[in-house]
N, C-alpha and C positions, 0 to 999 in steps of 0.2 A: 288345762288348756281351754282355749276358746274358740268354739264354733263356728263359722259366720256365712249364710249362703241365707238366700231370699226362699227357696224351696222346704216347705218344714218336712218333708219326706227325704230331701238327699240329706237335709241336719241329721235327722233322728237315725238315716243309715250310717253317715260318719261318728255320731255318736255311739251307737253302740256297737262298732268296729274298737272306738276308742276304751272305752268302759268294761270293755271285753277284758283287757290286757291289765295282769295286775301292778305296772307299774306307771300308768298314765289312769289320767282324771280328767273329764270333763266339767268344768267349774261354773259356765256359763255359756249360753246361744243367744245369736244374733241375727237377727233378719235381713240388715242392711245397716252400711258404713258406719252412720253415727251411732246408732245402737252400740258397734263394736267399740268405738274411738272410747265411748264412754264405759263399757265393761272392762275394757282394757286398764283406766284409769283407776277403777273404783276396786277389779278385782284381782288379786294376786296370782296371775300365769304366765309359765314358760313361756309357751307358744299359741299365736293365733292363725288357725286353720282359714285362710279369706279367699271368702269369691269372688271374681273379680265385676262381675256384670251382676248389677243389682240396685233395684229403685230407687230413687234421693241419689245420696254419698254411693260412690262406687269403691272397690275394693283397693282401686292402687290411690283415692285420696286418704282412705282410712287407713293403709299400709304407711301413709308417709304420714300420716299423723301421728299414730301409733309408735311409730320409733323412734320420731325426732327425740324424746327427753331421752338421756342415758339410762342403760340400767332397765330399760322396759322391754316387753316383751317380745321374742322376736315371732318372725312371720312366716309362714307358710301359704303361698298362692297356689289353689287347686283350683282349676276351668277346667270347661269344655271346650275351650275358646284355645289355639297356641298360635293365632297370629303375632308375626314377629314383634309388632307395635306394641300385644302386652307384655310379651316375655321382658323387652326391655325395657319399659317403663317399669312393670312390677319390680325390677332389680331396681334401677335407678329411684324408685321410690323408699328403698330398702328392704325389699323378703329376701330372707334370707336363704330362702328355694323356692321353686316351682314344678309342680308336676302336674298332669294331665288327671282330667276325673275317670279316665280309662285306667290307671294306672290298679294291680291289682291290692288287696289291703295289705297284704305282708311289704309290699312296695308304700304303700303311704305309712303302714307304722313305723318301718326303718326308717324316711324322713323326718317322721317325727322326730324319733329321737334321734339322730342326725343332730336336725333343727337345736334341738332343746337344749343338746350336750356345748351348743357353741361354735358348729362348723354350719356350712352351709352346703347347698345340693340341691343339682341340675339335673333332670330328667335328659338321658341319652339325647332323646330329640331333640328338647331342647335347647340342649347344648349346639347341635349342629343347627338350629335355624336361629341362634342366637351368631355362629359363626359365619352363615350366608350373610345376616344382614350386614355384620362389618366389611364383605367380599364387598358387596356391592356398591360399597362408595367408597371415597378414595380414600386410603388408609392414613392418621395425621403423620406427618412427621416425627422420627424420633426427638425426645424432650430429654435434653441432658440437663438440664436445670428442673426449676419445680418441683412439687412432691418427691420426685423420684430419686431429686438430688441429694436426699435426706437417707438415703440407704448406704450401706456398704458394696460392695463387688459381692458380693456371696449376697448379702441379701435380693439384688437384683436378681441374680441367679435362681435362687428360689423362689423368687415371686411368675421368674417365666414357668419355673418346670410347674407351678402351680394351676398359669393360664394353659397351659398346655395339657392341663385335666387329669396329673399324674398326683398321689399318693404320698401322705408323707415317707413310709417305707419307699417309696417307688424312686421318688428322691433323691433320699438315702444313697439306695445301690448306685445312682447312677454321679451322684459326686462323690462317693467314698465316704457317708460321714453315717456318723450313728442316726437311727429316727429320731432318738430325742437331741439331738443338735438341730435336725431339719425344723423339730416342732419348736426348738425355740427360735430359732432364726424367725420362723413363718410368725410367729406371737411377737417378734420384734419389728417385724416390717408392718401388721397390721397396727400396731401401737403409732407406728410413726407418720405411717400415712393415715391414719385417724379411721380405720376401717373398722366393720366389722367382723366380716370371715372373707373365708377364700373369694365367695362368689365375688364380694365388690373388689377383691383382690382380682379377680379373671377383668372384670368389668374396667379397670380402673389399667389393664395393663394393656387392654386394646386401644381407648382412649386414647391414652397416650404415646401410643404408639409404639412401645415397647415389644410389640409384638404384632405380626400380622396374621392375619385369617392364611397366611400362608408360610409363617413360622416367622420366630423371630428377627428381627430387626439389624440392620449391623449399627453398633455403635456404643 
């Protein structure tokens, strides 16, 4: 993975949090944005660790540089900072988590690999001041067409109990089907809405309206 914070004291602390563990590697460190854009490019990693406040290039232009090609690396947003402005812009940039630099290390190494494995994840808080800022403005209309039209009846299904911050087990139990029917359905709906994990699945399901900061949608 790759490191990326302007401070070379919090680098060298997350580094060897990371270096610790014998199934993660630190491959490369970063000071700021384009340093990362370009290790990103040049070096072969799962995940890049990004700060979001940092001199030159900031962390949510080098998160949306970073991702755009296929196949690249994904992201991890750790700040100090959990104003609602970055949470949702870092998603909308593409990280594919965010958590806080309070958070503790057994709490950022699960992320990692979280991260690395292919899903995404939202710090508790996060998640709820991600779901304030949808209260506060007026929720769009449901969209029976568009993206969303490209799903089945079950797929829609599982994309809500997804925004709704439930589990693929958790799923499961609650429409009667096996986990690995929920995991393929959830792997068939991010195919088609061109996502990459849950998070832009959460993201993509307020949006649109599918769901509200106050439960689902009729329609």
């Amino acid at each position: 993975m790759i490191v990326v914070d302007d401070q070379a004291v919090v680098r060298a602390g997350f580094v060897a949090i990371v270096d610790a563990e014998p199934d993660l590697t630190v491959v490369a460190e970063a000071g700021d944005g384009a340093s990362a854009v370009s290790l990103a490019a040049a070096r072969e990693a799962d995940v890049v660790l990004m700060d979001i406040r940092m001199p030159g290039m900031d962390g949510l232009t080098a998160t949306r540089l970073i991702t755009a090609p296929p196949g690249g690396p994904r992201v991890l947003v750790l700040t100090t900072f959990d104003l609602d402005e970055y949470v949702y812009e870092a998603l909308r940039a593409g990280a594919s988590g965010f958590l806080l630099k309070d958070a503790r290390p057994d709490e950022l190494l699960s992320a990692i690999r979280v991260v690395a494995a292919g899903d995404g994840i939202l710090a508790p808080a996060v998640t709820g001041r991600l779901i304030q800022a949808f209260a506060r403005g007026a929720p769009p209309p449901p969209v029976a067409g568009g993206p969303l039209g490209r799903l089945t009846q079950r797929e829609r299904e599982v994309l809500l109990k997804i925004a709704s911050g439930l589990t693929n087990a958790e799923i499961g139990a609650e429409l009667g089907v096996t986990t690995g029917t929920v995991k393929s359905h959830v792997n068939a709906l991010l195919s088609k809405l061109g996502l990459r994990d849950r998070v832009q699945a959460t993201i993509l399901a307020y949006e649109t309206g599918l769901i509200s900061p106050r439960g689902p949608l009729a329609g």
